[in-house]
C-alpha positions in Angstrom: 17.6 1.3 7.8 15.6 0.5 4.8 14.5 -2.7 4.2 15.6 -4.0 0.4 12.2 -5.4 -0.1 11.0 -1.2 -0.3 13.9 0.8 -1.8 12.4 0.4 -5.6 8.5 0.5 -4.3 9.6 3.5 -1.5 11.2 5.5 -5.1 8.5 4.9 -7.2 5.5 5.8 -4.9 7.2 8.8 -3.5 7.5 10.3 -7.1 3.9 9.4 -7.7 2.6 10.7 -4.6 5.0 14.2 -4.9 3.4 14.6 -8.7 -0.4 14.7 -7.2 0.4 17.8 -5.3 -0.4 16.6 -1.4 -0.3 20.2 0.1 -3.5 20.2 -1.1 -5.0 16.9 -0.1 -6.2 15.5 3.3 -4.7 12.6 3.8 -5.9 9.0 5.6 -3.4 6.4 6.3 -4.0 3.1 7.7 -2.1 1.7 10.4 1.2 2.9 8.7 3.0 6.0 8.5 4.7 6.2 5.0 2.5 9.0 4.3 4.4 11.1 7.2 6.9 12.2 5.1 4.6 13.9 3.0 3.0 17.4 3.6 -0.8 17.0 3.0 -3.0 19.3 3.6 -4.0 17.4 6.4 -3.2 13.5 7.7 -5.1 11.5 10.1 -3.6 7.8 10.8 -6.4 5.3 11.7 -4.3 2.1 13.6 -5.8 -1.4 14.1 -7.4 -2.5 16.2 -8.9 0.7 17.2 -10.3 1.3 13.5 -10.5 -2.3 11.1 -11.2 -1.2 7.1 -12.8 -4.3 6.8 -15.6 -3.8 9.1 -16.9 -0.7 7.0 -15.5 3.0 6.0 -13.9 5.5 9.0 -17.2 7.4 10.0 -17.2 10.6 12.5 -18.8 10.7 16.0 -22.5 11.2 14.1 -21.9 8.4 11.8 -21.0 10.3 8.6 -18.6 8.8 6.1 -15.0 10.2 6.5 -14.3 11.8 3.2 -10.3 12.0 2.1 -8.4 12.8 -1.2 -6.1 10.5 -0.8 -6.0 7.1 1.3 -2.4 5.5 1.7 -2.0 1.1 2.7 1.0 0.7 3.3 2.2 -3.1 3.6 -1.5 -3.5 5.3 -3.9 -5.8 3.0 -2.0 -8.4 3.2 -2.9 -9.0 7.2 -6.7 -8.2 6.6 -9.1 -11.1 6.9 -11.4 -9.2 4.2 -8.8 -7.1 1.9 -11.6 -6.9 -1.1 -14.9 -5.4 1.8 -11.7 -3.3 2.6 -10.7 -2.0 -0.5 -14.8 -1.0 -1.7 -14.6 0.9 2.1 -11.5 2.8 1.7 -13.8 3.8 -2.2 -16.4 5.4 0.0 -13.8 7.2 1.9 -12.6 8.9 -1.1 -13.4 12.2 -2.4 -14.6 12.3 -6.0 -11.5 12.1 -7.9 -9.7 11.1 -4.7 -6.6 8.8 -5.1 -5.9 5.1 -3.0 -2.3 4.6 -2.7 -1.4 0.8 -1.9 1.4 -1.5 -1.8 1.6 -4.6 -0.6 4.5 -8.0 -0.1 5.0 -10.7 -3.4 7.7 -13.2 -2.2 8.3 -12.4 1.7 8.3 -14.6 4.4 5.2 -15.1 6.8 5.0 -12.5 8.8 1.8 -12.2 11.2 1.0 -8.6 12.7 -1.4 -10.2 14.3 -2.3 -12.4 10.9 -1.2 -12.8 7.5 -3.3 -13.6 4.8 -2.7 -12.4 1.1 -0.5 -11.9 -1.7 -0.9 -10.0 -4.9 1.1 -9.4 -7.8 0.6 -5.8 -9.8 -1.8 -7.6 -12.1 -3.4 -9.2 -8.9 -3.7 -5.5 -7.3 -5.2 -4.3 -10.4 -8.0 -6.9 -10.3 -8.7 -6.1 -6.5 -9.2 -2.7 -7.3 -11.3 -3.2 -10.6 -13.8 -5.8 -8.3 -14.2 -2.7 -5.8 -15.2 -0.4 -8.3 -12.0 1.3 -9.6 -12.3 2.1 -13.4 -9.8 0.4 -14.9 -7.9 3.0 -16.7 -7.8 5.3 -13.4 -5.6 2.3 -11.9 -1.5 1.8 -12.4 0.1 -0.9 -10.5 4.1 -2.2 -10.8 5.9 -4.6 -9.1 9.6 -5.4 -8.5 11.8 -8.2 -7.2 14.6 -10.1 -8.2 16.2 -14.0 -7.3 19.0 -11.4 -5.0 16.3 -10.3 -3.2 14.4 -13.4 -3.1 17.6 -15.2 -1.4 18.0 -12.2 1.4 14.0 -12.5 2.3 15.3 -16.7 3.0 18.0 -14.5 5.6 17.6 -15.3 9.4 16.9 -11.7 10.3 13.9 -10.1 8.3 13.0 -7.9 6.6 16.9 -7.8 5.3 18.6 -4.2 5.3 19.6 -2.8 2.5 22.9 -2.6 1.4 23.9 -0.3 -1.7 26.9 -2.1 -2.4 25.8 -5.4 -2.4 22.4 -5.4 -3.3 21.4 -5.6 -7.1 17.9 -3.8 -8.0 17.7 -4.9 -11.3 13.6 -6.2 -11.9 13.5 -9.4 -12.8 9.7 -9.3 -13.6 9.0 -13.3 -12.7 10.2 -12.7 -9.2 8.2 -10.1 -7.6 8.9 -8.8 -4.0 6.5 -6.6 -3.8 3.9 -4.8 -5.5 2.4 -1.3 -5.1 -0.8 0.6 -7.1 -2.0 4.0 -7.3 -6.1 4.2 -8.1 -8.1 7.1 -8.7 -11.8 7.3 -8.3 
């Protein structure tokens, strides 16, 4: 089942993603699998601990730079210890005009996988991606939440599902639940 906290972020990204046409794109995920239901080209997941993005860029057996056109992070940067080292690695990884699809928890509970260290708004992705080295105008970021969705994250069992008939997805922009941005380099 879906978890509330994605349904608006999940709609969004998937129309994003479907318009940059990922048949013809090699694909790098890391340590999720929201790109599966895509058909790149080509897609390679890299999992923790086996490959960390904060320790530098994916490289090949003879040390060579990975080189993708897209890169997806999908509710990742907020466990790294280093999300901005990160975020300038996965830029090295990308192809000229290569894209890095992100998104990333507002107003969730702690959740540790095996740490948890970061929030960011749409305005805060923005800003992580312009101090890597993202131009600006190649970068657009949203968010979405509401006080609903706010009160079901505050739920014993988390993430909570999501129920269509009960759950409102009207944005209330002051309370974020998540946040998601789509870069180009």
């Amino acid at each position: 089942m879906a978890s509330l906290n994605r349904i608006v972020m999940q709609k969004t990204s998937r129309r994003w993603l479907s318009d940059l046409s990922p048949a013809a794109m090699d694909a790098a995920e890391i340590s999720g699998k929201f790109g599966r239901r895509f058909q790149f080209k080509s897609y390679t997941r890299f999992r923790y601990p086996g490959h960390d993005i904060c320790q530098g860029p994916f490289v090949d057996d003879t040390g060579q730079v990975l080189q993708f056109d897209i890169v997806l992070a999908n509710q990742v940067w907020e466990h790294l210890d280093r999300p901005y080292a990160a975020t300038r690695h996965v830029l090295e990884m990308l192809r000229p005009g290569g894209y890095f699809w992100l998104a990333v928890p507002f107003h969730v509970p702690w959740h540790g996988d095996p740490v948890d260290c970061s929030r960011w708004s749409a305005r805060g992705l923005k800003n992580l991606l312009i101090e890597a080295g993202f131009a600006e105008d190649c970068i657009k970021a949203e968010q979405w939440g509401n006080r609903h969705a706010a009160r079901r994250n505050l739920e014993a069992v988390w993430p909570p599902v999501h129920d269509p008939e009960t759950d409102d997805l009207t944005d209330e922009p002051d309370f974020p639940i998540c946040a998601w941005a789509l870069a180009r380099k």
